[in-house]
C-alpha positions in Angstrom: 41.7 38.0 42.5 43.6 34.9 40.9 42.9 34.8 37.5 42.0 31.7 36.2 42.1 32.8 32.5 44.7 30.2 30.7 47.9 31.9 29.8 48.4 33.0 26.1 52.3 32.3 24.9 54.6 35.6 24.5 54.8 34.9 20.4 53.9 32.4 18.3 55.5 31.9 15.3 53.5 32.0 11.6 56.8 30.1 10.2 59.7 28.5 11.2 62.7 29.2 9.8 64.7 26.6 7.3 67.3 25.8 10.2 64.6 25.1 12.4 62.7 22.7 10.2 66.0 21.0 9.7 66.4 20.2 13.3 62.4 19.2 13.4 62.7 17.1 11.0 66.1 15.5 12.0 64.4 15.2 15.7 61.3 13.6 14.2 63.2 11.0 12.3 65.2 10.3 15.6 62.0 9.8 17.2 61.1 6.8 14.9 64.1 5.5 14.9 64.2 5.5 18.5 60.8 4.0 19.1 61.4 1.2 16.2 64.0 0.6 17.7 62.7 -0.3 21.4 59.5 -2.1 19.5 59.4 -5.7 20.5 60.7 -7.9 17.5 57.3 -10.1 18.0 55.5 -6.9 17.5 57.8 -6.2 14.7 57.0 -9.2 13.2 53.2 -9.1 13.9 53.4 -5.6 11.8 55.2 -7.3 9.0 52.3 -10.2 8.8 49.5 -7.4 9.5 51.4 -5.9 6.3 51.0 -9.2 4.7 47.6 -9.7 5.0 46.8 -5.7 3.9 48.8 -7.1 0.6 46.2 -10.1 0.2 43.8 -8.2 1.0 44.5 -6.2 -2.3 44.8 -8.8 -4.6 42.2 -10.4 -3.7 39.9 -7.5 -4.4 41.5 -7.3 -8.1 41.0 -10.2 -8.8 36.9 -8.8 -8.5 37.2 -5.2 -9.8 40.2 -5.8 -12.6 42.0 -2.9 -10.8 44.9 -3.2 -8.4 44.8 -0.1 -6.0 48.3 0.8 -4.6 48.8 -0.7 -1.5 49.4 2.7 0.4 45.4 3.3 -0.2 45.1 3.3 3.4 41.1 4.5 3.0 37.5 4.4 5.0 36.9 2.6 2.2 39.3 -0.1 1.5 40.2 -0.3 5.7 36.4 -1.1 6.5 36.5 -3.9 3.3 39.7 -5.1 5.0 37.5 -5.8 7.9 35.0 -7.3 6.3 37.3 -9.5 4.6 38.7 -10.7 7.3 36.0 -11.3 9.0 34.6 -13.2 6.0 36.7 -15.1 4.1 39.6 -15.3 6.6 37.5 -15.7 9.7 39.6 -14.0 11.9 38.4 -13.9 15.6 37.7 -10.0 16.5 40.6 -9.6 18.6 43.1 -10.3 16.0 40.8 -8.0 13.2 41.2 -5.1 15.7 45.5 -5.9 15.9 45.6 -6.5 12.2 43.8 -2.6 11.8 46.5 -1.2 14.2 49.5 -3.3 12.2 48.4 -1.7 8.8 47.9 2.1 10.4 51.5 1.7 11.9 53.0 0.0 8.9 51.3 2.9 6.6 52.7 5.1 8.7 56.5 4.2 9.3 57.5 2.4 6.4 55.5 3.9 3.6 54.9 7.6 4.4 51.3 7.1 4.5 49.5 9.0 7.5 46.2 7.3 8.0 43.2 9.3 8.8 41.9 9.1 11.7 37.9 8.9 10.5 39.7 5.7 8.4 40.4 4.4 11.2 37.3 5.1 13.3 35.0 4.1 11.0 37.1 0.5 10.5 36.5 -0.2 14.3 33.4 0.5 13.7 32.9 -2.1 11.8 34.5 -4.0 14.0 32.2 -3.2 17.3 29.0 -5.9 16.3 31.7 -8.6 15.8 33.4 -8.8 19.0 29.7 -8.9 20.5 29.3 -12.0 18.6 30.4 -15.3 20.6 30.7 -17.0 17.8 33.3 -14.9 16.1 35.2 -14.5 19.3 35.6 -18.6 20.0 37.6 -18.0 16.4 40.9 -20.0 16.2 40.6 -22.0 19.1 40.2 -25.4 17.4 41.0 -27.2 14.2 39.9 -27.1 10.5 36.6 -29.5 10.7 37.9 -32.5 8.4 35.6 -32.7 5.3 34.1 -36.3 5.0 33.2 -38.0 1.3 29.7 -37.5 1.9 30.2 -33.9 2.3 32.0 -33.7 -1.1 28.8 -35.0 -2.5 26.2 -32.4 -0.8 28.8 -29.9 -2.3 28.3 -31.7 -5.9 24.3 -31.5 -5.3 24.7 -28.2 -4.9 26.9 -26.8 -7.5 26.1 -23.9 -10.0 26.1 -24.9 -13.3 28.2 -23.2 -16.0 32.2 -22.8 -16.3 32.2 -21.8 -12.5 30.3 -25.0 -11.3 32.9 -26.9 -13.4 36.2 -25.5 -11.8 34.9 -25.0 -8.2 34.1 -29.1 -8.5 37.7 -30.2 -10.2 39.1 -27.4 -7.8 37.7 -28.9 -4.6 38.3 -32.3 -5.3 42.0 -32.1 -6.7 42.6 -30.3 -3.3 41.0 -33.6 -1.5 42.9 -36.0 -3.7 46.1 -34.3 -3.7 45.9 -33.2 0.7 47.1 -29.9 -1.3 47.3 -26.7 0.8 45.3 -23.8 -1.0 48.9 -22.3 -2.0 49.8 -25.5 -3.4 46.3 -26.1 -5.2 46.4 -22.3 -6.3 50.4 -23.1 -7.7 49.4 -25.9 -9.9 49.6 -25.5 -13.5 48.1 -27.4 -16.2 51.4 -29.3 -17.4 51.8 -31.0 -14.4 48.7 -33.0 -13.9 49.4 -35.7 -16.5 46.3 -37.8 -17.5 47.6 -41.8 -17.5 45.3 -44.8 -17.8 45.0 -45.2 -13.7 44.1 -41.4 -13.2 46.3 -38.6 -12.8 50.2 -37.8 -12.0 50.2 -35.0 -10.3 53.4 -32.9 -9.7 52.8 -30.6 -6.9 55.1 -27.5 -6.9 57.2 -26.2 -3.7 55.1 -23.3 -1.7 56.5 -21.2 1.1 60.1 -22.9 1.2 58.3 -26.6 1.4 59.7 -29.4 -0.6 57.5 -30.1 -4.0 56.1 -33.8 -4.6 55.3 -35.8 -6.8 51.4 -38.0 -6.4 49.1 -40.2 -7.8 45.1 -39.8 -7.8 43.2 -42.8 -9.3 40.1 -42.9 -10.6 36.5 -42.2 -7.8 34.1 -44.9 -7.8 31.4 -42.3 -7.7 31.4 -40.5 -10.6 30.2 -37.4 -9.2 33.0 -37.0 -6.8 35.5 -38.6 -9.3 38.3 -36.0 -9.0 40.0 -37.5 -12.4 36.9 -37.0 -14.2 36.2 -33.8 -12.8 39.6 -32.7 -13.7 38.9 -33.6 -17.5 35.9 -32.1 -17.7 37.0 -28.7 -16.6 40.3 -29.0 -18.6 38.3 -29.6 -21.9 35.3 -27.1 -21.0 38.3 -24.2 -20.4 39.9 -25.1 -23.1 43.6 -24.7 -21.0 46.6 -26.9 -22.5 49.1 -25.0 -20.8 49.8 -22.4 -17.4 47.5 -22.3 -14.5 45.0 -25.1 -13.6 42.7 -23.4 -12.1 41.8 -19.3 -13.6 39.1 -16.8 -12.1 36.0 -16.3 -13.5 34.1 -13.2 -14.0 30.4 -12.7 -14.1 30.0 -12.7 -17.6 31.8 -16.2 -17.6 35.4 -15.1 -19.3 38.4 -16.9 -18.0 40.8 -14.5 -16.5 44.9 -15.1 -17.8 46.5 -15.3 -14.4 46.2 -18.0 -11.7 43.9 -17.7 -8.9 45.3 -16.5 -5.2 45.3 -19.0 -2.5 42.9 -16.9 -0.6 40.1 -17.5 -3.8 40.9 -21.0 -3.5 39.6 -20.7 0.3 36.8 -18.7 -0.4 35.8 -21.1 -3.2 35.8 -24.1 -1.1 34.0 -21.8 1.9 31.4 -20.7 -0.7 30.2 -24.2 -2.1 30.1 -25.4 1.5 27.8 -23.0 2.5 25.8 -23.1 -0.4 25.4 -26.8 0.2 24.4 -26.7 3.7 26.8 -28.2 5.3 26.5 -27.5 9.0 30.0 -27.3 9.7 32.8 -24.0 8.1 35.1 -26.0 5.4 38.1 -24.1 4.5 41.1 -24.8 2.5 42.2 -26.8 4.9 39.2 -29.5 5.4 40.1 -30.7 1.9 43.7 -31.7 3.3 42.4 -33.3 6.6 39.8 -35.0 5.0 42.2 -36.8 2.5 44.1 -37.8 5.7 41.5 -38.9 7.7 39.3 -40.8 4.9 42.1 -42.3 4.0 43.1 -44.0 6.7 39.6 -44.9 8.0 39.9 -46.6 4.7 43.0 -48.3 6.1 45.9 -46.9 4.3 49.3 -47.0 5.6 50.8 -44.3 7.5 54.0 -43.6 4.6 51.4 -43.6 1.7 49.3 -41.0 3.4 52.5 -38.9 4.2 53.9 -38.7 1.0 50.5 -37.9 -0.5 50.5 -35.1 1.8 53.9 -34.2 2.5 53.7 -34.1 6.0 57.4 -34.6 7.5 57.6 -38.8 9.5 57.6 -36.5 13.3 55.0 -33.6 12.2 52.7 -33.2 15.4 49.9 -32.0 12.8 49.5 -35.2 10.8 49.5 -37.9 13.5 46.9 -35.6 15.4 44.9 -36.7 12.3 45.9 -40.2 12.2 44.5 -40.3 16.3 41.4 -38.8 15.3 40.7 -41.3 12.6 42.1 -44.0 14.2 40.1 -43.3 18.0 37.1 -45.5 17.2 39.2 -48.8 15.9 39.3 -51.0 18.6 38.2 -48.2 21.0 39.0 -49.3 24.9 35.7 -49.4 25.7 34.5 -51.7 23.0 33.6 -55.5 23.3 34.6 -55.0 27.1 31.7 -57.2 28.8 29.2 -54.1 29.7 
């Protein structure tokens, strides 16, 4: 009779010997050389931006708790924030929530030592599972920033907290409208360079992510609610700040924090105030910056003033897309046509 009992190995070793862990270990590190090596530079790349994010991540939660946690806390705990996070305050479709968790296991991994465990992991796709049953979060990243209009700005005002916080989060929102600033660039500015002169501000706006700085102008608002000169002011005097960053976190107990706020707080301020003002569209960091464009010319500005408030580049594809889309009902084709 066969016997279908699996077969038990002759020996099996308690320890290897030094010589043999030498060649395990020098076959291991083969291994990952060999498969790093055959990895796709775009997947290479996607790691380092998955990395990227992970960092953001991080410093964006100290900026809540006061405590920066090493980056190679690769935990249940700080992977499932990560996916919250995104989801939240980045608005990352599923799809690339669920690459990002694989990006930052592998990166852990490979480049930092760090074996991630595997209920980490589980329990961050987890988290993941309701979203990518939502339709809503999977039609992420398929269209444009929604262009924030003036009378948005002022449900935003309506709707502001009072306090220190209120103050900031108005000048913030409104120097990023005036200025077309990216949420880097609004996040870089620094007290110092936002000069106070009789027609409103001269505002020097400092070079981001290998982009040219410039150098604009925002006058006085006719509204004094969404003035972004007199909000400016106002938060300027109420901080007390003569020097450093414009704009400084908050805590809950209303004490100004000594370092300038990350780009992603910038976002998630602007996010924030829109949703607590009911706007039925998502603002980001970005609606500030296609608003400016748009509004502006719908108030009939020419192209080169726009551009050099923004510092969009004469050919960029990006700024005459918003150009088209304030300029498609002026003298539509089907206007004053005889029907």
């Amino acid at each position: 009779m066969t016997d279908l009992a699996p077969r038990q190995p002759d020996a099996t070793p308690a320890l290897y010997d030094a010589a043999t862990l030498a060649v395990l270990h020098a076959m291991e590190e083969a291994a990952e050389k060999h498969l790093d090596n055959i990895r796709p530079h775009n997947t290479k790349r996607g790691y380092a931006n998955d990395w990227a994010l992970w960092e953001e991540f991080h410093d964006w939660l100290a900026e809540r708790t006061g405590q920066r946690l090493p980056s190679t806390a690769v935990t249940k705990g700080t992977l499932v924030g990560f996916v919250v996070w995104l989801d939240t305050i980045k608005l990352a479709a599923p799809n690339s929530i669920d690459r990002r968790i694989t990006g930052v296991t592998v990166t852990a991994r490979n480049e930092h030592g760090v074996e991630v465990s595997k209920a980490a992991t589980v329990a961050a796709r987890q988290a993941l599972k309701p979203l990518k049953n939502d339709p809503e979060r999977q039609a992420r990243g398929r269209g444009k920033a929604a262009a924030v209009t003036p009378e948005q700005l002022r449900q935003m005002n309506d709707a502001v907290t009072d306090g220190l916080t209120g103050l900031r989060d108005r000048a913030l929102w409104l120097m990023a409208f005036a200025i077309a600033g990216r949420s880097a660039e609004v996040a870089a500015l620094r007290v110092e360079s936002v000069v106070h002169v009789t027609q409103g501000l001269e505002v020097h706006v400092p070079a981001v992510k290998g982009r040219p700085p410039r150098d604009v102008v925002v006058g006085y608002g006719k509204n004094v609610d969404t003035c972004p000169v007199r909000a400016w002011l106002t938060w300027r005097a109420a901080a007390g700040i003569t020097a450093g960053p414009a704009f400084l976190p908050i805590n809950v107990w209303g004490h100004l924090g000594d370092h300038a706020l990350s780009p992603e707080a910038v976002r998630e301020i602007i996010a924030r105030n829109a949703e607590r003002a009911g706007i039925a569209v998502r603002l980001t960091g970005h609606s500030m910056r296609a608003g400016f464009i748009t509004t502006s010319r719908k108030a009939g500005k020419r192209e080169e003033k726009i551009r050099a408030q923004s510092g969009h580049a004469e050919n960029s594809p990006a700024f005459w897309g918003y150009i088209r889309e304030a300029d498609k009902w002026t003298d539509a084709a089907s206007e004053d046509i005889g029907l």
